[in-house]
N, C-alpha and C positions, 0 to 999 in steps of 0.2 A: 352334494352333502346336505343333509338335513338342515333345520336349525339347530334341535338338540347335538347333532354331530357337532356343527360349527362349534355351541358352548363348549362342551366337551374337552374340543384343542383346544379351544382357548383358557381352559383352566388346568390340560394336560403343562401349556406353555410356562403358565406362570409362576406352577411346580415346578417345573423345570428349568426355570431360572435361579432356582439356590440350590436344588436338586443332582443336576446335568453336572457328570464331570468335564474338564478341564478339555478332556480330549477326546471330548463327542463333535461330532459335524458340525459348522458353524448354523445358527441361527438366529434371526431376529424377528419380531415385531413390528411393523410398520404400519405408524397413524397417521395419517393424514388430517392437518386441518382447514381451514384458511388460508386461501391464496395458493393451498398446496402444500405448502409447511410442511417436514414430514419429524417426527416424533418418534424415533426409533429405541426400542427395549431388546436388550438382549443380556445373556446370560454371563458372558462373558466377553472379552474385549475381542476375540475373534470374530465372535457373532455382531460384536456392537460395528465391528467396521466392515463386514459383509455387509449389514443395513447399510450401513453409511456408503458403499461403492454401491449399493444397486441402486440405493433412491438418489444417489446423484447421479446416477448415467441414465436413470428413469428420464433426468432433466434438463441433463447438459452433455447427452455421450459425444457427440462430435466437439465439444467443446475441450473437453478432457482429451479426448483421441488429439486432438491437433496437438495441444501444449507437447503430449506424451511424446507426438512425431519430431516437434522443436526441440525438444530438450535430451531428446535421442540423437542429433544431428542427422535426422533423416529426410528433412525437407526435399532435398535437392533431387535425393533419388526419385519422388515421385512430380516432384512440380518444376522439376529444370533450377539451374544454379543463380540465374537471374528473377526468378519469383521472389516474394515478398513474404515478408512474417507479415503478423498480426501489426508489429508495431517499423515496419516497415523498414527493416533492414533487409538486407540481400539474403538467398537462402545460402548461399554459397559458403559467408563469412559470417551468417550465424549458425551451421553446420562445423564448423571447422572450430568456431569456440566452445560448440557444447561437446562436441566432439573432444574438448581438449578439457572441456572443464569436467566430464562425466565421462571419464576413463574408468574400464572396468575394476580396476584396480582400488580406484580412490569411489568409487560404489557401495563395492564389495567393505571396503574397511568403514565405509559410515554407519549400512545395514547393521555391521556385524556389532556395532557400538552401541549399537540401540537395547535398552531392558528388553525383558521376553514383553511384557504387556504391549510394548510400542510395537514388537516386530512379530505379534499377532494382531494389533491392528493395522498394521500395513499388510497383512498377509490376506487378513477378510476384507478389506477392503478392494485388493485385488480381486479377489472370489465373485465377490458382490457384485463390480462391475462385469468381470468378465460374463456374469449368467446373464445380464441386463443386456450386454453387447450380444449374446445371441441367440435372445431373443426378439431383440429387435430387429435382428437380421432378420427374421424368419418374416418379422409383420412389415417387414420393409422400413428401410434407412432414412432418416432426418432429411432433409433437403439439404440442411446442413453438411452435413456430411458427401455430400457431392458423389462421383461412382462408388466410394467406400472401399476400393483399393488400397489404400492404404492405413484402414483400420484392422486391428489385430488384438488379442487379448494383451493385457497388461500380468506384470508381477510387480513384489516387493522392491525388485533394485528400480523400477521405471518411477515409481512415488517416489523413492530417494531422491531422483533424478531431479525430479521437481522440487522437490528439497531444498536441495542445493542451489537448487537455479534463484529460489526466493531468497535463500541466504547472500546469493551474488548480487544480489540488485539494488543494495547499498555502496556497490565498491567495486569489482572484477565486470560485472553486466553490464556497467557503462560504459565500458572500453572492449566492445563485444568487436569494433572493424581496426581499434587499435592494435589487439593483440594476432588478429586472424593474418592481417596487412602487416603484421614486423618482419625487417626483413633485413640483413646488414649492408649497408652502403656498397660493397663490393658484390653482388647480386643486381645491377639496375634492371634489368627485366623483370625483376619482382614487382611490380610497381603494387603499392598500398590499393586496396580497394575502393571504388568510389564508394561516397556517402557518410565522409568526415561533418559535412556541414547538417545535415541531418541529424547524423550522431550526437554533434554538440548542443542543440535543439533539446534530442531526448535530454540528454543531461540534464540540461539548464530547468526541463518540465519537470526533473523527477520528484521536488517537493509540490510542484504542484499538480500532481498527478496522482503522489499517493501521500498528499500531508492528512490534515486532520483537524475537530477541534474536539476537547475532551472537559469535561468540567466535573469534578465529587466536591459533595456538600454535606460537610458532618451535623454535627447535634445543635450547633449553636445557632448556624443558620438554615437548616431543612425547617420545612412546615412541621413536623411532626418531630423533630429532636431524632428522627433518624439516618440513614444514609441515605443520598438521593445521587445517583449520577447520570449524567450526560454522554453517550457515545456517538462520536457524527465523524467516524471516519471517510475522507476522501480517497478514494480509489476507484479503480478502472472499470467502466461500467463492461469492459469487456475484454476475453482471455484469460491469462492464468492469474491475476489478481483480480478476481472480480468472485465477489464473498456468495455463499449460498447459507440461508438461515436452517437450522434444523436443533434439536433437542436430542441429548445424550443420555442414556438410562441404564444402567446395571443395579437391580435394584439390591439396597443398602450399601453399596459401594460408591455409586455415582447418579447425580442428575444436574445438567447443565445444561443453558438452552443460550443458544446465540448464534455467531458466523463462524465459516470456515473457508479458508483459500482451497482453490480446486487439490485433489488429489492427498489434502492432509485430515487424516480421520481425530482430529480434536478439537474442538472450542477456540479460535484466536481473540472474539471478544465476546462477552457475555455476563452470565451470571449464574449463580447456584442458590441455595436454601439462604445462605451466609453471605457472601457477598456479592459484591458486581465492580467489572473491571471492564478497562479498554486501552487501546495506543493510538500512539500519533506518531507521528513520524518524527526522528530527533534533528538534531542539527551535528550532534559528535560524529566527529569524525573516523571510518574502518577499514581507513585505509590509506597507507603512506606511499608514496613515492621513492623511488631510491634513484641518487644522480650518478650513472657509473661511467669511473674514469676509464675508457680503454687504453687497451695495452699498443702502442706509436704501430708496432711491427702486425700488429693483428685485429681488428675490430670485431672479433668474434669471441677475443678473452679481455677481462678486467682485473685492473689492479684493485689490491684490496691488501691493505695494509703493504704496499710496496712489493707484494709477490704479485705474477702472471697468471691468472687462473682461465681457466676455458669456459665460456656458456656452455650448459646443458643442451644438448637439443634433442628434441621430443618429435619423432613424425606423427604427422594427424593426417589421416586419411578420409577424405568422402567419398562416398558414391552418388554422381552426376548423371541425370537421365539427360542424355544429350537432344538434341532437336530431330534426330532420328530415329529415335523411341531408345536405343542402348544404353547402357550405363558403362560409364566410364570412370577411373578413380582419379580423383587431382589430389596431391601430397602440401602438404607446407610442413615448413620445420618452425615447429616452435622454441623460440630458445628462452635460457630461465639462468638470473643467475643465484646465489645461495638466497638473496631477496624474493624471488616473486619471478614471474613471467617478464621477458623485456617486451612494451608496447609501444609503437611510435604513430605518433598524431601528428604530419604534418604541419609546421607551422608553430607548434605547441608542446609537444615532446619527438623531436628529431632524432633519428639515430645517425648518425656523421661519426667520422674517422677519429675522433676525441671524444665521444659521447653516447650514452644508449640512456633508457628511464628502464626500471625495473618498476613494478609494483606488486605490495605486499597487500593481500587484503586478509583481515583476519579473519574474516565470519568462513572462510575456508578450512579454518581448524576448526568450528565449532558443530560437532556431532553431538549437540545436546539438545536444540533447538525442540525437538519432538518431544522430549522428555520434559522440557521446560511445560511448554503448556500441558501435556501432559498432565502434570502437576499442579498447575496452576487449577484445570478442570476438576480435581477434585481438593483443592485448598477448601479446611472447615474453619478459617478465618484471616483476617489482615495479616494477623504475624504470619501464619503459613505462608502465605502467599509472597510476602515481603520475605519471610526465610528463603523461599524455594527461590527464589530470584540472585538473591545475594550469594547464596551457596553454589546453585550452579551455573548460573551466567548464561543461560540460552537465549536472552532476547536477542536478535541479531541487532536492530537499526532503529529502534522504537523506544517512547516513554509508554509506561504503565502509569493509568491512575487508578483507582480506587474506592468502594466504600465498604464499610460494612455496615448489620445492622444495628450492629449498637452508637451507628454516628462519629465512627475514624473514619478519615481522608488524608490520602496516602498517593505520593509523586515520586515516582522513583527515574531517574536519568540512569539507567541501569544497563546497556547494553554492551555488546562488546566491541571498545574500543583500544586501538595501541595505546600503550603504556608508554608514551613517550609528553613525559613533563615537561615543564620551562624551562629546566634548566636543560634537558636533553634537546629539546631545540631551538638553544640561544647556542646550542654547542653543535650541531649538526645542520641546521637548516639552512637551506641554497636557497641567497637573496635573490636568486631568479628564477623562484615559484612564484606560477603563474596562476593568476584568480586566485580561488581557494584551495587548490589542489596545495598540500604538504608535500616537499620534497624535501627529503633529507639527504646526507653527503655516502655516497656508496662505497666509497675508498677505504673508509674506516671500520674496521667491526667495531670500534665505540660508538658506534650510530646505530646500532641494533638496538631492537625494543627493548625495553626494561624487564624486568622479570624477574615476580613476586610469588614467592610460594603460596600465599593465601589466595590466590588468583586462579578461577577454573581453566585455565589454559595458557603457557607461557608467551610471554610478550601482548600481556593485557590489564588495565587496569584489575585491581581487587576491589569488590564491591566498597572497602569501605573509603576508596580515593572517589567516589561517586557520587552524585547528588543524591540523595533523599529527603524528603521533610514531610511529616504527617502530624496534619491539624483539626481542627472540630471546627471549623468555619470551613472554608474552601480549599481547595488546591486548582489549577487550570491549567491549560498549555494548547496552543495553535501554533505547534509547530516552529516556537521561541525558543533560545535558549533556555536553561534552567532558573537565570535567577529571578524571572519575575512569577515563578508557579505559584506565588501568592506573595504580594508586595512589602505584606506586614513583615516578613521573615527573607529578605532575600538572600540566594544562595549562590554565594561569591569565591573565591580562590582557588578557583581550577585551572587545571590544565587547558590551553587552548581548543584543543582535541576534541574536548567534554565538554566546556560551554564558555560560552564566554558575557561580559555583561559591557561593551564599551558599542554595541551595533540597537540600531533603532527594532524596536518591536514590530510583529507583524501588526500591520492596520485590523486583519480579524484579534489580534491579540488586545488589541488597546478595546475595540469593542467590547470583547468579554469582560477585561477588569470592569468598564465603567456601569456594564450591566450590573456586576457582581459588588458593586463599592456599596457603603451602610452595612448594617443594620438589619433589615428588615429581614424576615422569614424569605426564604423563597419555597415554592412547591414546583410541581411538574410542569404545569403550565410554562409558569414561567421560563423554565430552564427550552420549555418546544419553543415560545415564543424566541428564544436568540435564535433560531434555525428558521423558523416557517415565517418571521415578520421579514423575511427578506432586505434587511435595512442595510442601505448601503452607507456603510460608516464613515468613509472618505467625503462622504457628501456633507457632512455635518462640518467638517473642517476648513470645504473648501469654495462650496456651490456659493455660500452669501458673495465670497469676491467675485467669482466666474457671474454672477449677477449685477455688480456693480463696475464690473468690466463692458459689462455688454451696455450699461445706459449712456458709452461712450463710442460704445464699435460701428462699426461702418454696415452700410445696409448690405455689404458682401455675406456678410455671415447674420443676417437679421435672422435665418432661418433655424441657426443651431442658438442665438438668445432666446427665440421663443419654445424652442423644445424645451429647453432649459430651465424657463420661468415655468412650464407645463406639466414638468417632471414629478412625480410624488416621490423620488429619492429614494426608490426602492429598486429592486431588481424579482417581481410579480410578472405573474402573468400581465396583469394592467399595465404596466411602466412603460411609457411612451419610449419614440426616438429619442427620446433625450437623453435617454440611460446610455445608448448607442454612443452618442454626440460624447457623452463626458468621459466613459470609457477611452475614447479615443484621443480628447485632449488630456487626461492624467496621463497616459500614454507615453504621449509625445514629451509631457512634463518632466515625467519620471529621469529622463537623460538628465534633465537640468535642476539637479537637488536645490542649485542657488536660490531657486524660484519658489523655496518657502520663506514666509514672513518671519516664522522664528524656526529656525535651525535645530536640529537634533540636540537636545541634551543627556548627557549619559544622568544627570543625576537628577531628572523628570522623564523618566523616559514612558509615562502615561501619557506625558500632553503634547510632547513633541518628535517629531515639527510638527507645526500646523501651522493654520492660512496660506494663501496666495498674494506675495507682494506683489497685486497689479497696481498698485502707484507706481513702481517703476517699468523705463519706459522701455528697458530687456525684454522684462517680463511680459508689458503688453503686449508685444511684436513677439512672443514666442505663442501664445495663445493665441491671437490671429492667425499668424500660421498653421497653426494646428486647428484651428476650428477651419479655416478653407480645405486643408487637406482633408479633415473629416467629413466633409459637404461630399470631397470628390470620392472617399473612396464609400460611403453610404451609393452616391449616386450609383457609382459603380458595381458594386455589390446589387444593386437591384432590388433594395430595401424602401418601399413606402413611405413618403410621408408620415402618413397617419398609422403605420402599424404598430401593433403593441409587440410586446418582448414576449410572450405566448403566442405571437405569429412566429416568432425570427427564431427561437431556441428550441431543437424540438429532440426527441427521444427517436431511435430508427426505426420506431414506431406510428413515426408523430406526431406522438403526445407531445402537446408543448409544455415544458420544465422550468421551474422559477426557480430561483439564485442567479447568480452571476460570479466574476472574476474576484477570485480572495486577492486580485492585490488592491480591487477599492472597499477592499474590510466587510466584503458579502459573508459573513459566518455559514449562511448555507452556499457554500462554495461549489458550484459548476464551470467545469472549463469545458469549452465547446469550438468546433472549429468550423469555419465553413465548409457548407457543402450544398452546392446547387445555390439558384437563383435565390438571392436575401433569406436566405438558412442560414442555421448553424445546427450541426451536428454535436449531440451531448456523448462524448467522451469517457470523461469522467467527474469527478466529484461527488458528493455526500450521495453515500452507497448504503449501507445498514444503519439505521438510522435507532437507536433503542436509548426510551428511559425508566429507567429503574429506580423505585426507591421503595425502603421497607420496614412493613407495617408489624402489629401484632401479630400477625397468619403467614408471616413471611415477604417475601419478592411481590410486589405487584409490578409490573412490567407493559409500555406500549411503545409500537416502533413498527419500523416498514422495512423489506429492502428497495432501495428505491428505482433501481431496475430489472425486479420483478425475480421469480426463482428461478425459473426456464431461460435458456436463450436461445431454444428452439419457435421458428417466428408461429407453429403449428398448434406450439403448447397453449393450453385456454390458461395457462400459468406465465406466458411472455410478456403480458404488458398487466395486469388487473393491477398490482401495488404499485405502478409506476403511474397509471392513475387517480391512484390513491396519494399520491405523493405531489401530484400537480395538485390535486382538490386540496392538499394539507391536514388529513383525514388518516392521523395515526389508529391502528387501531391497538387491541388489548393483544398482547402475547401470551398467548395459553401456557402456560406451563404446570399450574395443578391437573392431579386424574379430572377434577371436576371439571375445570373449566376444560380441557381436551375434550373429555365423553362429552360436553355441551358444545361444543359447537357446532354451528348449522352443517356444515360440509365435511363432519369428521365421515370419514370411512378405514378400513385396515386391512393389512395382509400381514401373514406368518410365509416367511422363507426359510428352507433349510437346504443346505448344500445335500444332503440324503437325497431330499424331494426337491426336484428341479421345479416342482408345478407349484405354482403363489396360491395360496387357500383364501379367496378373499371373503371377508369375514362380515362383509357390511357392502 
């Protein structure tokens, strides 16, 4: 095609974005800029989420395929029933629960729930990938993607799927070998699945795996009197929670630029002309426990209010590629009683001849979730956005905060949790719940949730039993309860469920406030500098005693006092073994809460606890301890003397990553596991990293994803921001035409489902 051809379409196109009716072919616009970035325009929300499946499969199709195959329960059939997911459960019993949680049934009624807008962009969104998927077949398949056997095109109810699966991951997800492995006492050859202790592992990692830290700053204290915030969510640097950056365009209807979880064609944190928003992970609780009494004569039915009722049972069926290439079906009955599915954990929730646990999670009823952001993507200010929230209750498990440009800062504790108050469980609760898990009494239908008609969905709080508060100074949250989102105003008398104010702050939380305390203006800088100065905050608390410990310790451990005294208290690339050494002794500490100098105060809960009582002589002999063990398991590990923390942390690239562990108050929060010789494999943590604050001209906007757009190892887009994120080297987020058409690596194509062939226009 010419060049004049090329202008041509491309001015036919952009007529044909208010033009085109409703029910012409999908198409979009696709810009590319930096790092890959892709900037997609289209006419309509079909076309907008055609772009949006094809420039993600452009960059992640094996990525998308796997999650697609997991949350289909289709693992087994192609990789045998002893293979491994992503997050390393069995395929067997995590087939059997998507199996049981993505029933066609309860698919079909989510799809069907969805506005037309949403279930046209799940429709193009399917479109989109599926041309991307075959055309790549054609130019030959990811390495990723392995013989590619068991890749297939996608539809609308397959995105649902994934939906759903993100909605379970606050509640029903973490009991993926609980519910797969239930079985009644009178079946012993049932036996539960292995991989209980794993499982409780995931659990225990899920805030630290996908917490957060989130900061908006209104009029009083931004540099400029207007909105400025902070987005540094933590999440999985890989699978189906792991964010892809891109920009949203229906022009005069929509433009949004920020992240998305795989598979979902909207905005989940970002910004528009008007404001800018993000989440963190909450602490309220979505989901309850039920203790059920069974029935003397039967352990397959429960009494409930004194009558015999029978469990439901539900067959789930997989198909098992057996070690001789066949496939074969293995059945389990899942049983359910009027609560929830019944799941049993060894050890933890037993099912015996007197007792079964049901669990109830709610974010199972919420078919709004799409709709929510949705909406949120095109809020034209705070109150929208704080309306669309309150009204329809889609956040599943997350805080929202907030700014606009006129300098409001806005914390909402908004999600959806049981409606079950204090006094519902001073009246229900079974004093032999375990940890933090909520068990209520199943005998009684008085122990069913509450339910508010002002409430999007029964047996849920109504937004206004909720936290909210919005100020012109700050608002904050690292993954804290609600009452400390800004100290001047705390937000106290809730339900347990929702928040609670009598537990210590996280160590990144106490960071933030101290950052955030005065007066003073703050700017963008500032807000990068709590991320990229790497400070490890627990060190400020604790290192002066671990120093004055050591000018009495024995020359057994001289080796971790002098890393120690060598340390710069960061967690950088530079940061000696010391960082190593101390990690491992708070560690060890953490068992023994006694071993601070001043104890938790609920009514200072900025300053405390803090210090190290090493005058006493417990406490010395527990740090001895632990610094010899930390000698042995460095030595062990095979970690250098002399290495820095940019040798020892690296990207699966790598690239070595700065942060470290958010439990010694690192705000740029990396969790990492070993792997290979004095490694550690980067996981997850600070993932889309965007700051936003706004000017006369609108959003100025800089930010990274920090492991990169691609997670194809092939893509010249797999690692370039993940090195930009070790260098600390945010750069500007395009979002005007101007700055798009100037960037150095803009290029574009026009797709339409008419025209299978990409017109590329640069």
């Amino acid at each position: 095609m010419s060049c004049a051809g090329l202008a041509a379409a491309l001015v036919a196109f952009s007529i044909g974005v208010a033009a085109q009716p409703a029910t012409a072919d999908a198409s979009a616009q696709i810009r590319r800029t930096s790092y890959g970035v892709p900037h997609i325009v289209a006419k309509d929300e079909r076309g907008l989420g055609y772009g949006i499946g094809y420039a993600y499969a452009q960059d992640n199709l094996c990525l998308l395929a796997d999650e697609v195959l997991t949350v289909s329960g289709e693992r087994s059939r192609y990789f045998g029933a002893k293979g491994k997911t992503l997050e390393q459960r069995d395929n067997l019993a995590s087939d059997l629960f998507f199996t049981w949680l993505n029933s066609p049934a309860a698919v079909s009624a989510f799809l069907q729930a969805q506005p037309a807008p949403v279930q046209a962009l799940l429709a193009g969104y399917a479109s989109g990938y599926n041309r991307a998927l075959a055309e790549r077949r054609s130019q030959g398949l990811p390495a990723e993607c392995g013989n590619g056997e068991w890749l297939r095109p996608i539809n609308s109810e397959d995105l649902i799927k994934l939906t759903r699966r993100l909605l379970a991951e606050g509640g029903i997800g973490q009991f993926v070998e609980a519910l797969a492995g239930a079985q009644p006492p009178t079946q012993a050859s049932q036996q539960a699945p292995a991989g209980f202790a794993m499982a409780l592992a995931r659990q225990q990692r899920f805030a630290t795996e996908r917490g957060s830290n989130a900061v908006a700053v209104g009029a009083q204290r931004s540099a400029n009197g207007r909105g400025l915030l902070l987005a540094n969510p933590h999440f999985p640097w890989m699978g189906g929670m792991r964010f892809y950056q891109m920009q949203l365009t229906i022009p005069g209807q929509l433009n949004v630029m920020g992240a998305a979880l795989p598979g979902l064609p909207v905005i989940n944190i970002g910004f528009n002309q008007q404001l800018a928003w993000t989440h963190t992970v909450d602490t309220s609780k979505h989901f309850t426990l039920y203790r059920l009494q069974l029935d003397p004569q039967d352990p397959t039915r429960y009494l409930l209010d004194g009558k015999s009722l029978p469990l439901a049972r539900q067959t789930v069926s997989v198909a098992v590629k057996a070690e001789d290439g066949n496939l074969r079906q293995v059945q389990r009955q899942v049983y359910s009683s009027q609560f929830g599915p019944v799941v049993q954990w060894p050890g933890r929730l037993d099912w015996d001849a007197h007792t079964a646990y049901s669990l109830r999670d709610a974010n199972l009823e919420n078919t709004r979730v799409l709709q929510q952001w949705y909406q949120i993507n095109h809020a034209d200010s705070l109150a929208a956005l704080q309306r669309s929230i309150e009204q329809l209750q889609g956040i599943p498990w997350v805080n929202t905060l907030a700014v606009d440009q006129g300098g409001q800062a806005l914390y909402l504790n908004q999600s959806v949790v049981p409606y079950v108050d204090q006094q519902l469980l001073g009246a229900c609760s079974n004093p032999q719940a375990q940890g933090r898990m909520v068990v209520l009494d199943g005998s009684r239908s008085a122990c069913q949730w509450k339910i508010d008609a002002q409430a999007a969905q029964p047996g849920i709080f109504p937004a206004r039993l909720l936290p909210s508060l919005k100020r012109e100074d700050f608002v904050q949250n690292s993954n804290d309860p609600a009452w400390m989102a800004n100290p001047a105003q705390p937000l106290t008398g809730y339900s347990p469920l929702v928040s609670r104010h009598d537990q210590p702050l996280s160590m990144r939380g106490r960071f933030a406030l101290q950052r955030l305390q005065g007066k003073a203006r703050l700017s963008v800088d500032d807000l990068q500098r709590m991320v990229t100065d790497d400070e490890v905050y627990l060190a400020s608390l604790v290192l002066p005693d671990l120093l004055q410990w050591c000018q009495g310790a024995g020359v057994d451990v001289q080796a971790v006092c002098n890393s120690l005294a060598a340390w710069n208290g960061k967690a950088d690339l530079d940061s000696g073994i010391g960082l190593v050494h101390f990690q491992n002794l708070l560690s060890a500490l953490a068992e023994h809460p006694q071993s601070w100098r001043v104890a938790f105060d609920p009514a200072d809960p900025q300053h405390t606890p803090r210090g190290l009582a090493v005058e006493q002589a417990a406490v010395r002999k527990r740090v001895h301890q632990a610094a010899l063990a930390s000698l042995k398991q460095v030595s062990d590990s095979g970690v250098a003397g002399e290495v820095r923390w940019g040798q020892v942390q690296l990207a699966s690239d790598g690239t070595p990553v700065p942060g470290g562990p958010q439990a010694l108050g690192v705000y740029n929060a990396i969790h990492s596991v070993p792997h290979g010789q004095g490694k550690r494999l980067v996981v997850s943590g600070t993932s889309y990293l965007q700051l936003v604050s706004f000017t006369d001209k609108g959003p100025e906007a800089r930010g990274l994803l920090a492991f990169s757009q691609s997670s194809e190892a092939a893509s010249a887009h797999a690692s370039d921001q993940t090195k930009a994120f070790a260098a600390k080297q945010l750069a500007v987020i395009p979002f005007t035409e101007a700055q798009i058409k100037a960037d150095p690596a803009y290029r574009e194509v026009l797709i339409s489902e008419r025209d299978q062939g990409a017109v590329d226009l640069k």
